[in-house]
C-alpha positions as CSV (number, residue, x, y, z in Angstrom):
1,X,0.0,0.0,0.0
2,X,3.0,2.3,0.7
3,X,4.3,1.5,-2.7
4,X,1.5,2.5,-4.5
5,X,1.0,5.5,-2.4
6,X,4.6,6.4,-3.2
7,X,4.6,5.9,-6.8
8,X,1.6,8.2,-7.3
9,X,3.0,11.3,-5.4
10,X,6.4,10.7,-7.6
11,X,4.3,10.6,-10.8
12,X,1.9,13.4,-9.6
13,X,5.0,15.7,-8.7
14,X,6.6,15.1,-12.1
15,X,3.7,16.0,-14.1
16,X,3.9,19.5,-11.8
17,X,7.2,20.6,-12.1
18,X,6.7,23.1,-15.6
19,X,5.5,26.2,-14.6
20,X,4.0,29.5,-17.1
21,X,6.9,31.7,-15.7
22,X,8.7,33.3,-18.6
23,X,12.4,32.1,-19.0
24,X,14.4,34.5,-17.0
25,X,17.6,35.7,-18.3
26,X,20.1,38.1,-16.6
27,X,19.5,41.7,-18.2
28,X,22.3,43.3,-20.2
29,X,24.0,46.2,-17.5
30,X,23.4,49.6,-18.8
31,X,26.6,50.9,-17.8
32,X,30.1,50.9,-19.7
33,X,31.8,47.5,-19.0
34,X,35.2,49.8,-17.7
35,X,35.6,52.6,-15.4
36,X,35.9,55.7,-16.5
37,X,39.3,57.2,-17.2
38,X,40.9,60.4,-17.5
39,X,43.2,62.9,-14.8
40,X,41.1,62.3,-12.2
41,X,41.7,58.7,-12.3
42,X,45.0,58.1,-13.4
43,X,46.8,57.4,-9.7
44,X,44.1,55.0,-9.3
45,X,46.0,52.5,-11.2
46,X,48.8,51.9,-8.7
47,X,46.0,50.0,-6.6
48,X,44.8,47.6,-9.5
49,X,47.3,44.4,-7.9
50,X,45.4,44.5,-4.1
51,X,43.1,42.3,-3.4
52,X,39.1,43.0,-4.4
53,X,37.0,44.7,-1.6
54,X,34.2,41.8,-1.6
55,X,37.6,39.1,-0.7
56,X,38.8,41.2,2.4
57,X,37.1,40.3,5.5
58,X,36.4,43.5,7.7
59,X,38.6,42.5,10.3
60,X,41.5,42.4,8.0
61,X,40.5,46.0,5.8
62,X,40.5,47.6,9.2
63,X,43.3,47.2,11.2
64,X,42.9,49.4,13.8
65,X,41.9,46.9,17.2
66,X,39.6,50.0,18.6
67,X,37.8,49.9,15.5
68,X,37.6,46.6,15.5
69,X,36.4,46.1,19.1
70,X,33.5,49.1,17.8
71,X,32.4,47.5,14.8
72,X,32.2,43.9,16.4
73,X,29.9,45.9,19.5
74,X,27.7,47.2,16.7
75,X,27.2,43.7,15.0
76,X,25.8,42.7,18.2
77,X,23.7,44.9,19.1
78,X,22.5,47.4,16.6
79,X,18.9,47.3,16.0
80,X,19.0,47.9,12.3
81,X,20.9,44.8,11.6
82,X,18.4,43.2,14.2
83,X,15.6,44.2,12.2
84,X,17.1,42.9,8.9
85,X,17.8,39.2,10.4
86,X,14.0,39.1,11.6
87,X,13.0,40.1,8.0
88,X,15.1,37.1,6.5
89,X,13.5,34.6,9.5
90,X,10.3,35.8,8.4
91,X,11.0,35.6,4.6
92,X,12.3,32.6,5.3
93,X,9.3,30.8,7.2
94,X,7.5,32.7,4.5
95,X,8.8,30.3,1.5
96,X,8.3,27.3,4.1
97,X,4.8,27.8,3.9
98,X,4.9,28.2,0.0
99,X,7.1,25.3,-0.5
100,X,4.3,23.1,1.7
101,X,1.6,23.9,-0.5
102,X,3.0,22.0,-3.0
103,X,3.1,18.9,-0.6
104,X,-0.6,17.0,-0.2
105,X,-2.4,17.2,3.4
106,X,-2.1,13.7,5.2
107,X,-4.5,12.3,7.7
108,X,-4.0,9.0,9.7
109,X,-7.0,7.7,11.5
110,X,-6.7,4.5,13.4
111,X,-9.6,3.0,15.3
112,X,-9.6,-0.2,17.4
113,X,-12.5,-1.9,18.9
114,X,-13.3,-4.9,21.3
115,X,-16.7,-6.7,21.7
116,X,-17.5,-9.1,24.6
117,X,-20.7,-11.5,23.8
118,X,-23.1,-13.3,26.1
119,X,-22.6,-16.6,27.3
120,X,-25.8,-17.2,25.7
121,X,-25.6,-16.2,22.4
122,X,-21.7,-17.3,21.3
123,X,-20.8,-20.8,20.5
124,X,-19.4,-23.6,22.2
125,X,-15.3,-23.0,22.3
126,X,-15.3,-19.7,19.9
127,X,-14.0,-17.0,21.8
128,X,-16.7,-14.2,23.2
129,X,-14.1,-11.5,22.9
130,X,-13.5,-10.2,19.2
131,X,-11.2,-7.5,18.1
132,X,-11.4,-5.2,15.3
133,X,-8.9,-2.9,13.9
134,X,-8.5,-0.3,11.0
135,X,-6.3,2.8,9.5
136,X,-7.6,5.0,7.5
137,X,-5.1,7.2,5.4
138,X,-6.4,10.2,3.6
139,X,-5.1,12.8,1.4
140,X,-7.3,15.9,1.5
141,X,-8.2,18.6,-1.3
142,X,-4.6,18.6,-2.9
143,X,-4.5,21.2,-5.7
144,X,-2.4,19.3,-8.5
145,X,-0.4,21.8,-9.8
146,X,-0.4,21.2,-13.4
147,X,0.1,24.4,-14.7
148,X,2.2,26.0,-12.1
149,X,0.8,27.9,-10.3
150,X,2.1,26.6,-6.7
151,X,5.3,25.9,-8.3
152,X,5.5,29.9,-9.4
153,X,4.3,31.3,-6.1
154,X,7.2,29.0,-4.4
155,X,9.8,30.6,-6.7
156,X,8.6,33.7,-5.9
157,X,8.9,33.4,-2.5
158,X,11.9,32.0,-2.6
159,X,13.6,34.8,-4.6
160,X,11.9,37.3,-1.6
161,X,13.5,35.2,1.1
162,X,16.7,35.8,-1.1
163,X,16.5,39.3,-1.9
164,X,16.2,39.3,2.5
165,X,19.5,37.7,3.2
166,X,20.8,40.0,0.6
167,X,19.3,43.2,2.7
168,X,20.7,41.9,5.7
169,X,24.2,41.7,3.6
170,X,23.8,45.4,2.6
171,X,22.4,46.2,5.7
172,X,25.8,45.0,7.4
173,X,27.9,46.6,5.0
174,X,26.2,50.1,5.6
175,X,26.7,49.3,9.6
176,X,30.4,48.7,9.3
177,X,31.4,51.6,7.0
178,X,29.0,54.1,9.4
179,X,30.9,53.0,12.6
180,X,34.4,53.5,10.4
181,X,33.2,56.9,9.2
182,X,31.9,58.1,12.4
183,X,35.1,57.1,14.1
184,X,37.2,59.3,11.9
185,X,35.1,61.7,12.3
186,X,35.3,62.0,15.8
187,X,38.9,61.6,15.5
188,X,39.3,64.6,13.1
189,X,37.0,66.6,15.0
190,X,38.7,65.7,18.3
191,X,42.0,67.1,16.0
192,X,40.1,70.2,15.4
193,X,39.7,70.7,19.1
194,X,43.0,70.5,19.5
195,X,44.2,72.9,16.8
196,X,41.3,75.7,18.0
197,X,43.1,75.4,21.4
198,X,46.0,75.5,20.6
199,X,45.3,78.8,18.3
200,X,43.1,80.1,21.0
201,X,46.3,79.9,23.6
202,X,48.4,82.3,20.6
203,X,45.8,84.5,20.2
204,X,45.1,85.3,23.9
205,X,48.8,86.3,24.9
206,X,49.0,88.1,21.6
207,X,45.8,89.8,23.4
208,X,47.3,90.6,26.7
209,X,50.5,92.0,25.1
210,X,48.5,94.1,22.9
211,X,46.3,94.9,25.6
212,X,49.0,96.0,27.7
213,X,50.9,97.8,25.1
214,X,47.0,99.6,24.9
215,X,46.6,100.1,28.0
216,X,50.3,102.6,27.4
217,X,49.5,104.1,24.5
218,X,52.1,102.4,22.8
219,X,49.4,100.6,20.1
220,X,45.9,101.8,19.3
221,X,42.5,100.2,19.7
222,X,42.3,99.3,16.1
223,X,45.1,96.9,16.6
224,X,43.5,95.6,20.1
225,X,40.4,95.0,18.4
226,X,41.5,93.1,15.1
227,X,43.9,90.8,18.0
228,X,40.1,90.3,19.6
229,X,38.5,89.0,16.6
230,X,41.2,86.3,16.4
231,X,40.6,85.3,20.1
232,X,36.6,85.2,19.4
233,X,36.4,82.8,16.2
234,X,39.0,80.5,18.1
235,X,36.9,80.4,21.4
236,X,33.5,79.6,18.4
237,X,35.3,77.4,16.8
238,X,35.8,75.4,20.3
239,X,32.3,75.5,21.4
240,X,31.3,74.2,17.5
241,X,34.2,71.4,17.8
242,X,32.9,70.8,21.5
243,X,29.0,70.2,20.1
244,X,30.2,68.0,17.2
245,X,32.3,65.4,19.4
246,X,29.1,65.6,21.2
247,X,27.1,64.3,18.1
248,X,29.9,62.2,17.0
249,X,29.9,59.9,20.0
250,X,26.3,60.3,19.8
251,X,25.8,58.9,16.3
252,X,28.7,56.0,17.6
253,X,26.5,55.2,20.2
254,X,23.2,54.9,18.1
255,X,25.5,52.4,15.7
256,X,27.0,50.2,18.6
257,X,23.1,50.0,20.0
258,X,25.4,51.1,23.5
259,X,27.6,53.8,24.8
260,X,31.5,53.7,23.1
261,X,33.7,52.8,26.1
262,X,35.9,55.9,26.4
263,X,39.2,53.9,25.7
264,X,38.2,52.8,22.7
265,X,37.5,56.4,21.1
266,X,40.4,58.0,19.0
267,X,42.2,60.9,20.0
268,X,43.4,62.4,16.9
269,X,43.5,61.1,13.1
270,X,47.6,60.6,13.4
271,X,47.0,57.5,16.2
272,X,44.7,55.8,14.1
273,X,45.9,53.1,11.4
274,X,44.9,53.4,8.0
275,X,42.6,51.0,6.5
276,X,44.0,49.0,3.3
277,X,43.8,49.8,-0.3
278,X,41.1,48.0,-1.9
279,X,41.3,47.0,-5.9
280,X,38.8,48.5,-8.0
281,X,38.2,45.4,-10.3
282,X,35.9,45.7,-12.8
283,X,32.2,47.1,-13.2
284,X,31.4,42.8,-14.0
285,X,32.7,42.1,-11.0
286,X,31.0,44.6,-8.8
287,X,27.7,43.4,-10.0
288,X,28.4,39.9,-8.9
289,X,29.7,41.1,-5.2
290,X,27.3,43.9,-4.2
291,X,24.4,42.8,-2.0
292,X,21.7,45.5,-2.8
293,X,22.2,44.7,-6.5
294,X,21.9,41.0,-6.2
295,X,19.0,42.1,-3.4
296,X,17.6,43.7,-6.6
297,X,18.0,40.9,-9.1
298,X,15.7,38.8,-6.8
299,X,13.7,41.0,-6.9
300,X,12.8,40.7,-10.3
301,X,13.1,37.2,-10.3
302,X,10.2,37.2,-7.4
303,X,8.3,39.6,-10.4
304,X,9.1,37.6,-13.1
305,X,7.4,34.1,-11.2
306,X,4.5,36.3,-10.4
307,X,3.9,36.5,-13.8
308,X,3.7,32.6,-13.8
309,X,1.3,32.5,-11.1
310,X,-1.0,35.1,-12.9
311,X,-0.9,33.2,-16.2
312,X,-2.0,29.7,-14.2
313,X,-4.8,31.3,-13.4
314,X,-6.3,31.2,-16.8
315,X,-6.4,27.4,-17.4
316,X,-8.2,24.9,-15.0
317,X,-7.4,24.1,-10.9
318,X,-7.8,20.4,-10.2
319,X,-8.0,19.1,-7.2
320,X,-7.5,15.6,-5.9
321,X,-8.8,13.7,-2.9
322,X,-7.8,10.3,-2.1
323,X,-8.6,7.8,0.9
324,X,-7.1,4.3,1.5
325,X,-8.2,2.4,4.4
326,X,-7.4,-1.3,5.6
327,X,-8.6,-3.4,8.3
328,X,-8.0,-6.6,10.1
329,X,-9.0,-8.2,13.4
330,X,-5.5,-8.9,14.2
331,X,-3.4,-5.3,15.0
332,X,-0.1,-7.2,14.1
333,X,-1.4,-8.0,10.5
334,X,-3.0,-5.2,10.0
335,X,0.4,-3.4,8.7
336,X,1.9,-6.8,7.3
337,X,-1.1,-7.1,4.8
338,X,-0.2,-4.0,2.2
339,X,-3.6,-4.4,1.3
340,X,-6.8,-1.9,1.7
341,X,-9.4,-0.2,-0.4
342,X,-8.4,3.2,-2.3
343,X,-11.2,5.8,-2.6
344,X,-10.7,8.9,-5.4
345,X,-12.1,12.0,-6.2
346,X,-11.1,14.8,-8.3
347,X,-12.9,18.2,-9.2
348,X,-11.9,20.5,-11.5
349,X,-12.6,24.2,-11.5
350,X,-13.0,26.6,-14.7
351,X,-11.7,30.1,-14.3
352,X,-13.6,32.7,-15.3
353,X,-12.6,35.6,-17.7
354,X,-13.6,38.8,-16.4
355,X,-11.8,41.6,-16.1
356,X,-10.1,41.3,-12.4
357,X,-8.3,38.4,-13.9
358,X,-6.9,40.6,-17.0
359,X,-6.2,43.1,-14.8
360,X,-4.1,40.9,-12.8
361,X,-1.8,39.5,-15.5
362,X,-1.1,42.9,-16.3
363,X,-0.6,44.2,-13.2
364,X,2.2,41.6,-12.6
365,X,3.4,42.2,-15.8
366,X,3.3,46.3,-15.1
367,X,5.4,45.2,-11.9
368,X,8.3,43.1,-13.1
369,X,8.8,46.3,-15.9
370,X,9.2,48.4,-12.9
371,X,11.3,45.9,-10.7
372,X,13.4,46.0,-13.9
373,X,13.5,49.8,-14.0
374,X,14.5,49.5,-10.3
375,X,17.2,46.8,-11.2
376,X,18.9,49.1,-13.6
377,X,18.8,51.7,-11.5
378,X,20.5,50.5,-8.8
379,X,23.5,49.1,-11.3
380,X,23.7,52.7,-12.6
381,X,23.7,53.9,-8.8
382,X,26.6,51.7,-8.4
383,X,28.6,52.4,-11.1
384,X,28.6,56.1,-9.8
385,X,29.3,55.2,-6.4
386,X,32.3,53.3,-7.3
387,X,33.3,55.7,-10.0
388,X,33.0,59.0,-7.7
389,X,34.9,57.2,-5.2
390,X,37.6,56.4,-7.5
391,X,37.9,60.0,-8.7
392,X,38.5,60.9,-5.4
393,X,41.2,58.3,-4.6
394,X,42.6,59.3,-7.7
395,X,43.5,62.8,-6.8
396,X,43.5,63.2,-3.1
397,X,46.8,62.3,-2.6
398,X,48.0,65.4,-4.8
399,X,45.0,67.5,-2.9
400,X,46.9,66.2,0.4
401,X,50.4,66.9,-0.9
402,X,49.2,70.7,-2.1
403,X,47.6,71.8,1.0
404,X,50.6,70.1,3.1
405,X,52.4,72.5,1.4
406,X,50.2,75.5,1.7
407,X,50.2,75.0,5.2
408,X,54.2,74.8,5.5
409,X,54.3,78.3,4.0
410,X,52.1,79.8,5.5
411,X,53.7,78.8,9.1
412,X,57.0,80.0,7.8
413,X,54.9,83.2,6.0
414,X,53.3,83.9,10.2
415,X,56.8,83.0,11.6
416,X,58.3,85.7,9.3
417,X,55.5,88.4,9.7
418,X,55.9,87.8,13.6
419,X,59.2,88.6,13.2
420,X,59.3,92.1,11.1
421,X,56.3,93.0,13.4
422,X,58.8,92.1,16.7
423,X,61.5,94.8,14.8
424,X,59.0,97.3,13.8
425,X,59.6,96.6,10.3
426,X,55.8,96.1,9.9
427,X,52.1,96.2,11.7
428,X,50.7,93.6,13.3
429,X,47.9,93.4,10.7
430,X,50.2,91.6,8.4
431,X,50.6,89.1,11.5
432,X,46.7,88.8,12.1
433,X,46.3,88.0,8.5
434,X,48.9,85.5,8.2
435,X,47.3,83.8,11.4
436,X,44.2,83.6,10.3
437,X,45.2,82.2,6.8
438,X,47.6,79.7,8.3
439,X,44.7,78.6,10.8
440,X,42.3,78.0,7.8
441,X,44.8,76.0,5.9
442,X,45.4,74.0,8.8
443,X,41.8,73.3,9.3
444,X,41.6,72.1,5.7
445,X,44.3,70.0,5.9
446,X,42.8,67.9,8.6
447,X,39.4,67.6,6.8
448,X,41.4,66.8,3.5
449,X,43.5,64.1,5.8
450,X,40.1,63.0,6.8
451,X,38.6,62.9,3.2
452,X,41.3,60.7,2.5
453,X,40.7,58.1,5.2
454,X,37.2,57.9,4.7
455,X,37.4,57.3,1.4
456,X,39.2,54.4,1.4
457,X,36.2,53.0,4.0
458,X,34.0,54.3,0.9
459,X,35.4,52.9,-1.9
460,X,35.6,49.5,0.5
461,X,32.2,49.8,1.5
462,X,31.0,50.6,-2.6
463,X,32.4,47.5,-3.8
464,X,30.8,45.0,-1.6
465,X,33.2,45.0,1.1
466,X,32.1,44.6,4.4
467,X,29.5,41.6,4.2
């Protein structure tokens, strides 16, 4: 009886496996199969022999232990990433119950009985105890999916469960380049502390000196004044680095899901080591590594089985009911036997061709078109990602080297104005301006030294590093 039950589910699930789906093929990228070249991204090149982003665990890109230690606190216990993991155990329970529908419903029904007749009615030496015994095994209101329309709605489901993981993918990637970012941020902000202090401690003996040289009659008020306007934007600029450590360690803390242990936070960009150079690869290659476009191809996968399911609907929904039973008044033959009686039924239901069924069809087909909009976009979105990140690796290092400079000469510019100023050669506005400019280059040169830090986490992050 097993046999024969087994035979008919394999021939049954045979006869079910086409679906109405249309053949799915990859769509052509409509981007340019290389990067794009020219100045900007000439001194790229140098960094074609490192490994590719998607191959370097994050633990090995960043090699700073503090950042390390961060980024592992905020895979634990970020809420974000939380949310995403739930959203694949849903998705995935999701395609469990689309993957049992394909399955029949099985019912086992046993029943066992004993009768005990009078003395007076049974016969000389034939027992007055008799047993009875039966199974029933029933397979109830399976939907033989001949023309795929189970089969569709599995694949579609399956492809959302897949476009999930993906999401949690991205959604990791995004969590481990925020927590980098925001640590060099607070690094070159703490920097910027540093540097307003430090300015602020120049500028208020200049101050006093002036002041008392004022309060003489040696200098006039002018002079005083302009020295005050230094010693103002340095004591801002203080409070403004003061409010954005603030927020920094704020938005660090919002990433970890917990509050940054003070030891771990950087003190300055110079004690932090640099994360490594990733390869840029090629635009083919990107495609295959990047999460959100893979999340995106599933997508339309999931639209383009919909498509099946909508098409299934047009042709006829058998169903099947079977029922085998068996009996004996012995329970140990009752399973030795492998004989019962089979019961079938089978209905079959027309569709009907009104309009919400049209509709339907091209609703679904409406929707893969703009799932297939939405997966070209996001290749375009990319391609510029990982080709405006390139640009800048390919010319911050002559950005760096420039303003390096700029600052240099404008120290030894302020050391030399100091000095004519000391011997009367000049006024001390030719020393306030030379301050002030050397102050501002310095400032840019630790948000250019920043730039090109963060970058690297960018370019990383852009090619599917980070998973």
């Amino acid at each position: 009886m097993i046999l024969r039950l087994s035979t008919f589910l394999t021939m049954v699930l045979v006869i079910t496996s086409c679906t109405l789906a249309p053949e799915y093929t990859r769509p052509n990228a409509p981007v340019s199969s290389d990067w794009p070249t020219g100045p900007a991204y000439e001194k790229v090149k140098s960094a074609l022999d490192a490994p590719a982003a998607a191959n370097i665990p994050w633990r090995e890109f960043f090699a700073d232990e503090n950042l390390q230690k961060l980024i592992e606190t905020a895979l634990s216990n970020n809420r974000d990433l939380r949310v995403a993991a739930l959203n694949v155990e849903r998705a995935r329970a999701l395609y469990g119950i689309s993957r049992a529908e394909l399955l029949p419903t099985v019912n086992v029904i046993g029943a066992g009985s004993k009768q005990r007749e009078s003395a007076d009615i049974s016969e000389p030496g034939v027992p007055r105890t008799t047993e009875h015994y039966s199974v029933d095994l029933g397979i109830i209101s399976w939907e033989i999916d001949f023309f795929g329309r189970i089969r569709s709605l599995e694949d579609r489901a399956l492809n959302e469960y897949l476009a999930t993981e993906q999401g949690l993918r991205s959604a990791q990637i995004l969590l481990v380049s925020s927590v980098a970012s925001g640590y060099l941020s607070l690094a070159a902000d703490r920097e910027l502390l540093k540097l307003a202090q430090s300015t602020l401690e120049t500028q208020q003996a200049a101050y006093n000196l002036m002041k008392r040289r004022y309060d003489v009659g040696i200098t006039n008020e002018l002079d005083l004044r302009r020295v005050q306007t230094q010693v103002d934007t340095a004591r801002a600029d203080i409070a403004r680095y003061r409010e954005q450590m603030a927020r920094d360690e704020n938005a660090l803390n919002l990433l970890l899901g917990s509050s940054a242990p003070t030891d771990l936070l950087p003190a300055d960009l110079d004690g932090i080591i640099p994360p490594k150079e990733p390869a840029a690869g090629t635009p083919s290659e990107v495609l295959l590594s990047r999460p959100d476009i893979l999340q995106a191809e599933n997508l339309l996968k999931a639209a383009n089985a919909s498509i099946g399911a909508a098409r299934a609907v047009f042709f006829p929904s058998i169903s099947l009911t079977t029922a085998i039973g068996t009996a004996s008044d012995d329970l140990s033959r009752l399973f030795e036997s492998g004989t019962g009686a089979w019961s079938y039924s089978a209905r079959a239901v027309m569709p009907i061709f009104d309009a919400r069924t049209w509709s339907a069809l091209k609703a679904t087909k409406a929707e893969r078109e703009l799932v297939l909009a939405q997966y070209e976009k996001a290749i375009q979105t990319a391609f510029k990602e990982v080709a405006d990140a390139l640009a800048v690796r390919g010319t911050v290092e002559d950005y760096l080297s420039a303003q390096q400079s700029l600052v240099n000469a404008l120290s030894e510019t302020h050391r030399l104005s100091n000095a004519r100023y000391t011997k009367g050669i000049d006024s001390y506005l030719s020393v306030l301006d030379a301050q002030r400019t050397l102050y501002t280059a310095q400032q840019g040169l630790v948000a250019i030294r920043l730039t090109r830090l963060t970058n690297l986490v960018r370019l990383y992050a852009v090619l599917g590093g980070g998973a």
